[in-house]
C-alpha positions as CSV (number, residue, x, y, z in Angstrom):
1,X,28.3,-17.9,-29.0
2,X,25.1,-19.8,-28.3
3,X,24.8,-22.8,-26.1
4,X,24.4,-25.6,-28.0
5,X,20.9,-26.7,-25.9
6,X,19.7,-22.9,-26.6
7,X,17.0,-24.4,-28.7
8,X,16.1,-27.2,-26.3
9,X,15.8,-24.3,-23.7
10,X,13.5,-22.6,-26.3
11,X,10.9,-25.5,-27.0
12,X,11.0,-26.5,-23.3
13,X,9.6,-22.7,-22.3
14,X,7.0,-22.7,-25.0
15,X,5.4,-26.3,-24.0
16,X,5.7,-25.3,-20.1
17,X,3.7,-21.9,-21.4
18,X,1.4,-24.1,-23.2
19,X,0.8,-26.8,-20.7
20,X,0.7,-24.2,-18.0
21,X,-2.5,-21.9,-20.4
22,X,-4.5,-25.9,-21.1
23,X,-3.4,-27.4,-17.8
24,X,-7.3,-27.7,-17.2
25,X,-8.1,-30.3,-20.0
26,X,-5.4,-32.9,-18.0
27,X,-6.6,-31.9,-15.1
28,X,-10.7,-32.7,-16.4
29,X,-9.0,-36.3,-18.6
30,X,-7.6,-38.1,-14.8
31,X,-10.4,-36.6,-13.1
32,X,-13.0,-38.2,-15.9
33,X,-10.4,-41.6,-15.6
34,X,-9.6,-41.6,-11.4
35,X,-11.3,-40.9,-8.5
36,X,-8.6,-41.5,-6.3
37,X,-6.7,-38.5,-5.6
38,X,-3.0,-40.6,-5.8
39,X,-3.8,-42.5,-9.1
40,X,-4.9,-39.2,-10.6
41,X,-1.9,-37.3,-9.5
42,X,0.1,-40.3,-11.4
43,X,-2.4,-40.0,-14.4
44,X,-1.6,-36.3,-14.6
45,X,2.1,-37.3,-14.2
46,X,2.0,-39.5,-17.4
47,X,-0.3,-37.1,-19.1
48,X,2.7,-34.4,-19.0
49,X,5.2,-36.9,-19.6
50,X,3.7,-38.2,-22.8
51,X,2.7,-34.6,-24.0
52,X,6.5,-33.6,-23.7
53,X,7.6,-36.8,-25.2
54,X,4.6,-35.7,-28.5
55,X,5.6,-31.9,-28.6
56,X,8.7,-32.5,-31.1
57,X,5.4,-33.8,-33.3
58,X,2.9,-31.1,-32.6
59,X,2.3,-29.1,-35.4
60,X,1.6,-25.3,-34.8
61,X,-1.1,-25.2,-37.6
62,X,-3.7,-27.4,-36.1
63,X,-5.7,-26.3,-32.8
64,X,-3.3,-27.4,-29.5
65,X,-6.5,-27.8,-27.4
66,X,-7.2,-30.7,-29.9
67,X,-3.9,-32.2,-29.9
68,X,-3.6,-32.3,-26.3
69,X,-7.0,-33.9,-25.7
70,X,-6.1,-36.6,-28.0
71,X,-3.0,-37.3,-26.4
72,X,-4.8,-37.2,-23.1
73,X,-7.3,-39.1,-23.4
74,X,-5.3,-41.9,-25.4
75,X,-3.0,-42.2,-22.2
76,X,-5.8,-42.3,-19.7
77,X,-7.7,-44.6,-21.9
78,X,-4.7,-46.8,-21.9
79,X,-4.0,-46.2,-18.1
80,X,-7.4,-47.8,-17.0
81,X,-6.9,-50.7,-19.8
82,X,-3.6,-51.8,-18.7
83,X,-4.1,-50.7,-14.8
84,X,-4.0,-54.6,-13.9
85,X,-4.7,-53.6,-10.6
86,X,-7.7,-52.1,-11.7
87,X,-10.9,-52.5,-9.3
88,X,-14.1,-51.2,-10.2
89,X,-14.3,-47.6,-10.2
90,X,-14.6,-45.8,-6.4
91,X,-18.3,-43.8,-8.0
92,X,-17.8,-40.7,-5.6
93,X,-16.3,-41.3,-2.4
94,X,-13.4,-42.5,-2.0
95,X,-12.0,-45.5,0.2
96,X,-11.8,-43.2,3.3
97,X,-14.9,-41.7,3.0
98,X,-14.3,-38.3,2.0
99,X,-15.7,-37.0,-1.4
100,X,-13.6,-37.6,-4.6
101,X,-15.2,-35.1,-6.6
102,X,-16.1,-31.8,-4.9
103,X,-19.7,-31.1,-4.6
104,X,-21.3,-29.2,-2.1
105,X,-24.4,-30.8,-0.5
106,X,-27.2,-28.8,-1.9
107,X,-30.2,-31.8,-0.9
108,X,-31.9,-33.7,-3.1
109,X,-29.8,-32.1,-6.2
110,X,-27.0,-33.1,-5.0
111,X,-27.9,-37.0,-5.0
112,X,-29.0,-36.4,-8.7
113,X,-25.2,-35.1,-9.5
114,X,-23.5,-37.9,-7.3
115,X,-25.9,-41.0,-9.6
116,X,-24.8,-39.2,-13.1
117,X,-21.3,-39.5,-12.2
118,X,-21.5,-42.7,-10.9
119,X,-23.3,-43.4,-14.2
120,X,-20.4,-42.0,-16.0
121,X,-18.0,-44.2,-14.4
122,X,-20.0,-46.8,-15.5
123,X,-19.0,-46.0,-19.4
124,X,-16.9,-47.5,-21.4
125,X,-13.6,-45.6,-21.5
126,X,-14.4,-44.2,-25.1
127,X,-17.5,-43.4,-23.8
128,X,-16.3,-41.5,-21.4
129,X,-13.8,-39.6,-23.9
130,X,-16.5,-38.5,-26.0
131,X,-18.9,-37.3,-23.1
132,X,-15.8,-35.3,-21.6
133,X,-15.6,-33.2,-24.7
134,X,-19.3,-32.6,-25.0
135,X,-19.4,-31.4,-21.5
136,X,-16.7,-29.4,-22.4
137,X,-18.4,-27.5,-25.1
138,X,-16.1,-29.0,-28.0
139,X,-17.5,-29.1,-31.5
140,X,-18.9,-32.2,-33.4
141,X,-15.8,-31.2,-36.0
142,X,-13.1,-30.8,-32.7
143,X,-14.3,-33.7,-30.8
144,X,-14.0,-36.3,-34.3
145,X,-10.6,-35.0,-34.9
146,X,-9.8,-35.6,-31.2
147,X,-11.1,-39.4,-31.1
148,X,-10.3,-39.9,-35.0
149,X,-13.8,-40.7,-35.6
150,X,-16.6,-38.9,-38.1
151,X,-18.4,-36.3,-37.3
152,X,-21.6,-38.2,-38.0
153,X,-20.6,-40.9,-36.1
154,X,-19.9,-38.5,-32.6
155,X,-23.4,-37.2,-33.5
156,X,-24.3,-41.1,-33.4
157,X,-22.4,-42.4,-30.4
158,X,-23.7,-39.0,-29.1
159,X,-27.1,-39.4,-29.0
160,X,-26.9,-42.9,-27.8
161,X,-24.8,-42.4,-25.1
162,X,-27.3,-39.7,-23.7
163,X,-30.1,-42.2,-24.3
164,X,-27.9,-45.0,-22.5
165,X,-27.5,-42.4,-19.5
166,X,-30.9,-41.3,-19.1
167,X,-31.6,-45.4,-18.9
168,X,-29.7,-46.0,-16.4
169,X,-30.2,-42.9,-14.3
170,X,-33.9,-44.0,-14.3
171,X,-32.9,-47.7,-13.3
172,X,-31.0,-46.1,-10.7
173,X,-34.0,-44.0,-9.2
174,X,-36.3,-46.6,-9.6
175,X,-33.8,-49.1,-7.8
C-alpha cells in the first residue's frame, strides 16, 4: 500500500531538485533587491517560500528558468515596495563598513564597478528587473515573458535604461 502523502513526497523532491539546479537566479533577484546580508537572507527566504506555494501552478511545458524569475522578481519587487522600513539603499558597503557585494580592489576599476552599482540601486525596481535579466544573458523573448511586457517594449525600456545609466555614471564622475 502507498502512503497516502507518497505524492506530496514526490512533488516536494522534484521542486527541492529544481530549486537546488536554479538556486542562483534567487540568489542574483535579493542580491539585485538587498545589500544587507540579513534582509537578503529573508528575501531568499520568501523567494523559496513563494515558489513552493506557485509549484502546484507551474507548468512543465514552459521554461522553469522563466517561471522562477518571474515569481522572483515579483516578490522582491513587492519586498522593497511594502518594506515600510525601507531606507534608501546601503550602494555598496554596508552599515558596518564591510563590503556588501564582493569585489576585489583592483584600483581605479574597481571604483568604476562600485558607481554602476550604486547606479543600479538607484533604479526603479522594474528597472532593476529588466537589467538583472540582460546581465544575465536572457533573451528579449525570455525576459518579456518574465516581466509580461513586449518584446519591443524590453528593446525600448532597454535602450533607455542603458542611456539613463551612462547619464548618470557621467554625472557621477563629473561630481
Amino acid at each position: 500500500m502507498i502512503a497516502a502523502d507518497a505524492p506530496m513526497d514526490v512533488t516536494r523532491t522534484r521542486f527541492a531538485a529544481l530549486l537546488d539546479a536554479h538556486r542562483g537566479i534567487v540568489f542574483k533577484v535579493a542580491n539585485t533587491y538587498c545589500r544587507h546580508p540579513d534582509d537578503r537572507q529573508d528575501l531568499v527566504q520568501e523567494i523559496a517560500t513563494q515558489l513552493w506555494r506557485a509549484f502546484p501552478g507551474y507548468d512543465p511545458a514552459r521554461s522553469f528558468t522563466t517561471w522562477m524569475y518571474r515569481i522572483a522578481l515579483n516578490v522582491a519587487i513587492s519586498h522593497v515596495r511594502s518594506d515600510a522600513r525601507q531606507a534608501p539603499l546601503v550602494p555598496i558597503d554596508d552599515h558596518d563598513g564591510h563590503p556588501a557585494l564582493a569585489v576585489e580592489d583592483t584600483g581605479p576599476e574597481d571604483e568604476r564597478v562600485r558607481a554602476l552599482y550604486a547606479v543600479i540601486d538607484r533604479q526603479p525596481p522594474l528597472d532593476r528587473a529588466l537589467l538583472l535579466l540582460w546581465l544575465d544573458e536572457r533573451s528579449q523573448r525570455e525576459i518579456a515573458d518574465v516581466l509580461g511586457i513586449t518584446e519591443s517594449n524590453v528593446s525600448t525600456k532597454l535602450n533607455r535604461l542603458k542611456q539613463r545609466i551612462r547619464e548618470q555614471l557621467a554625472d557621477d564622475d563629473a561630481s
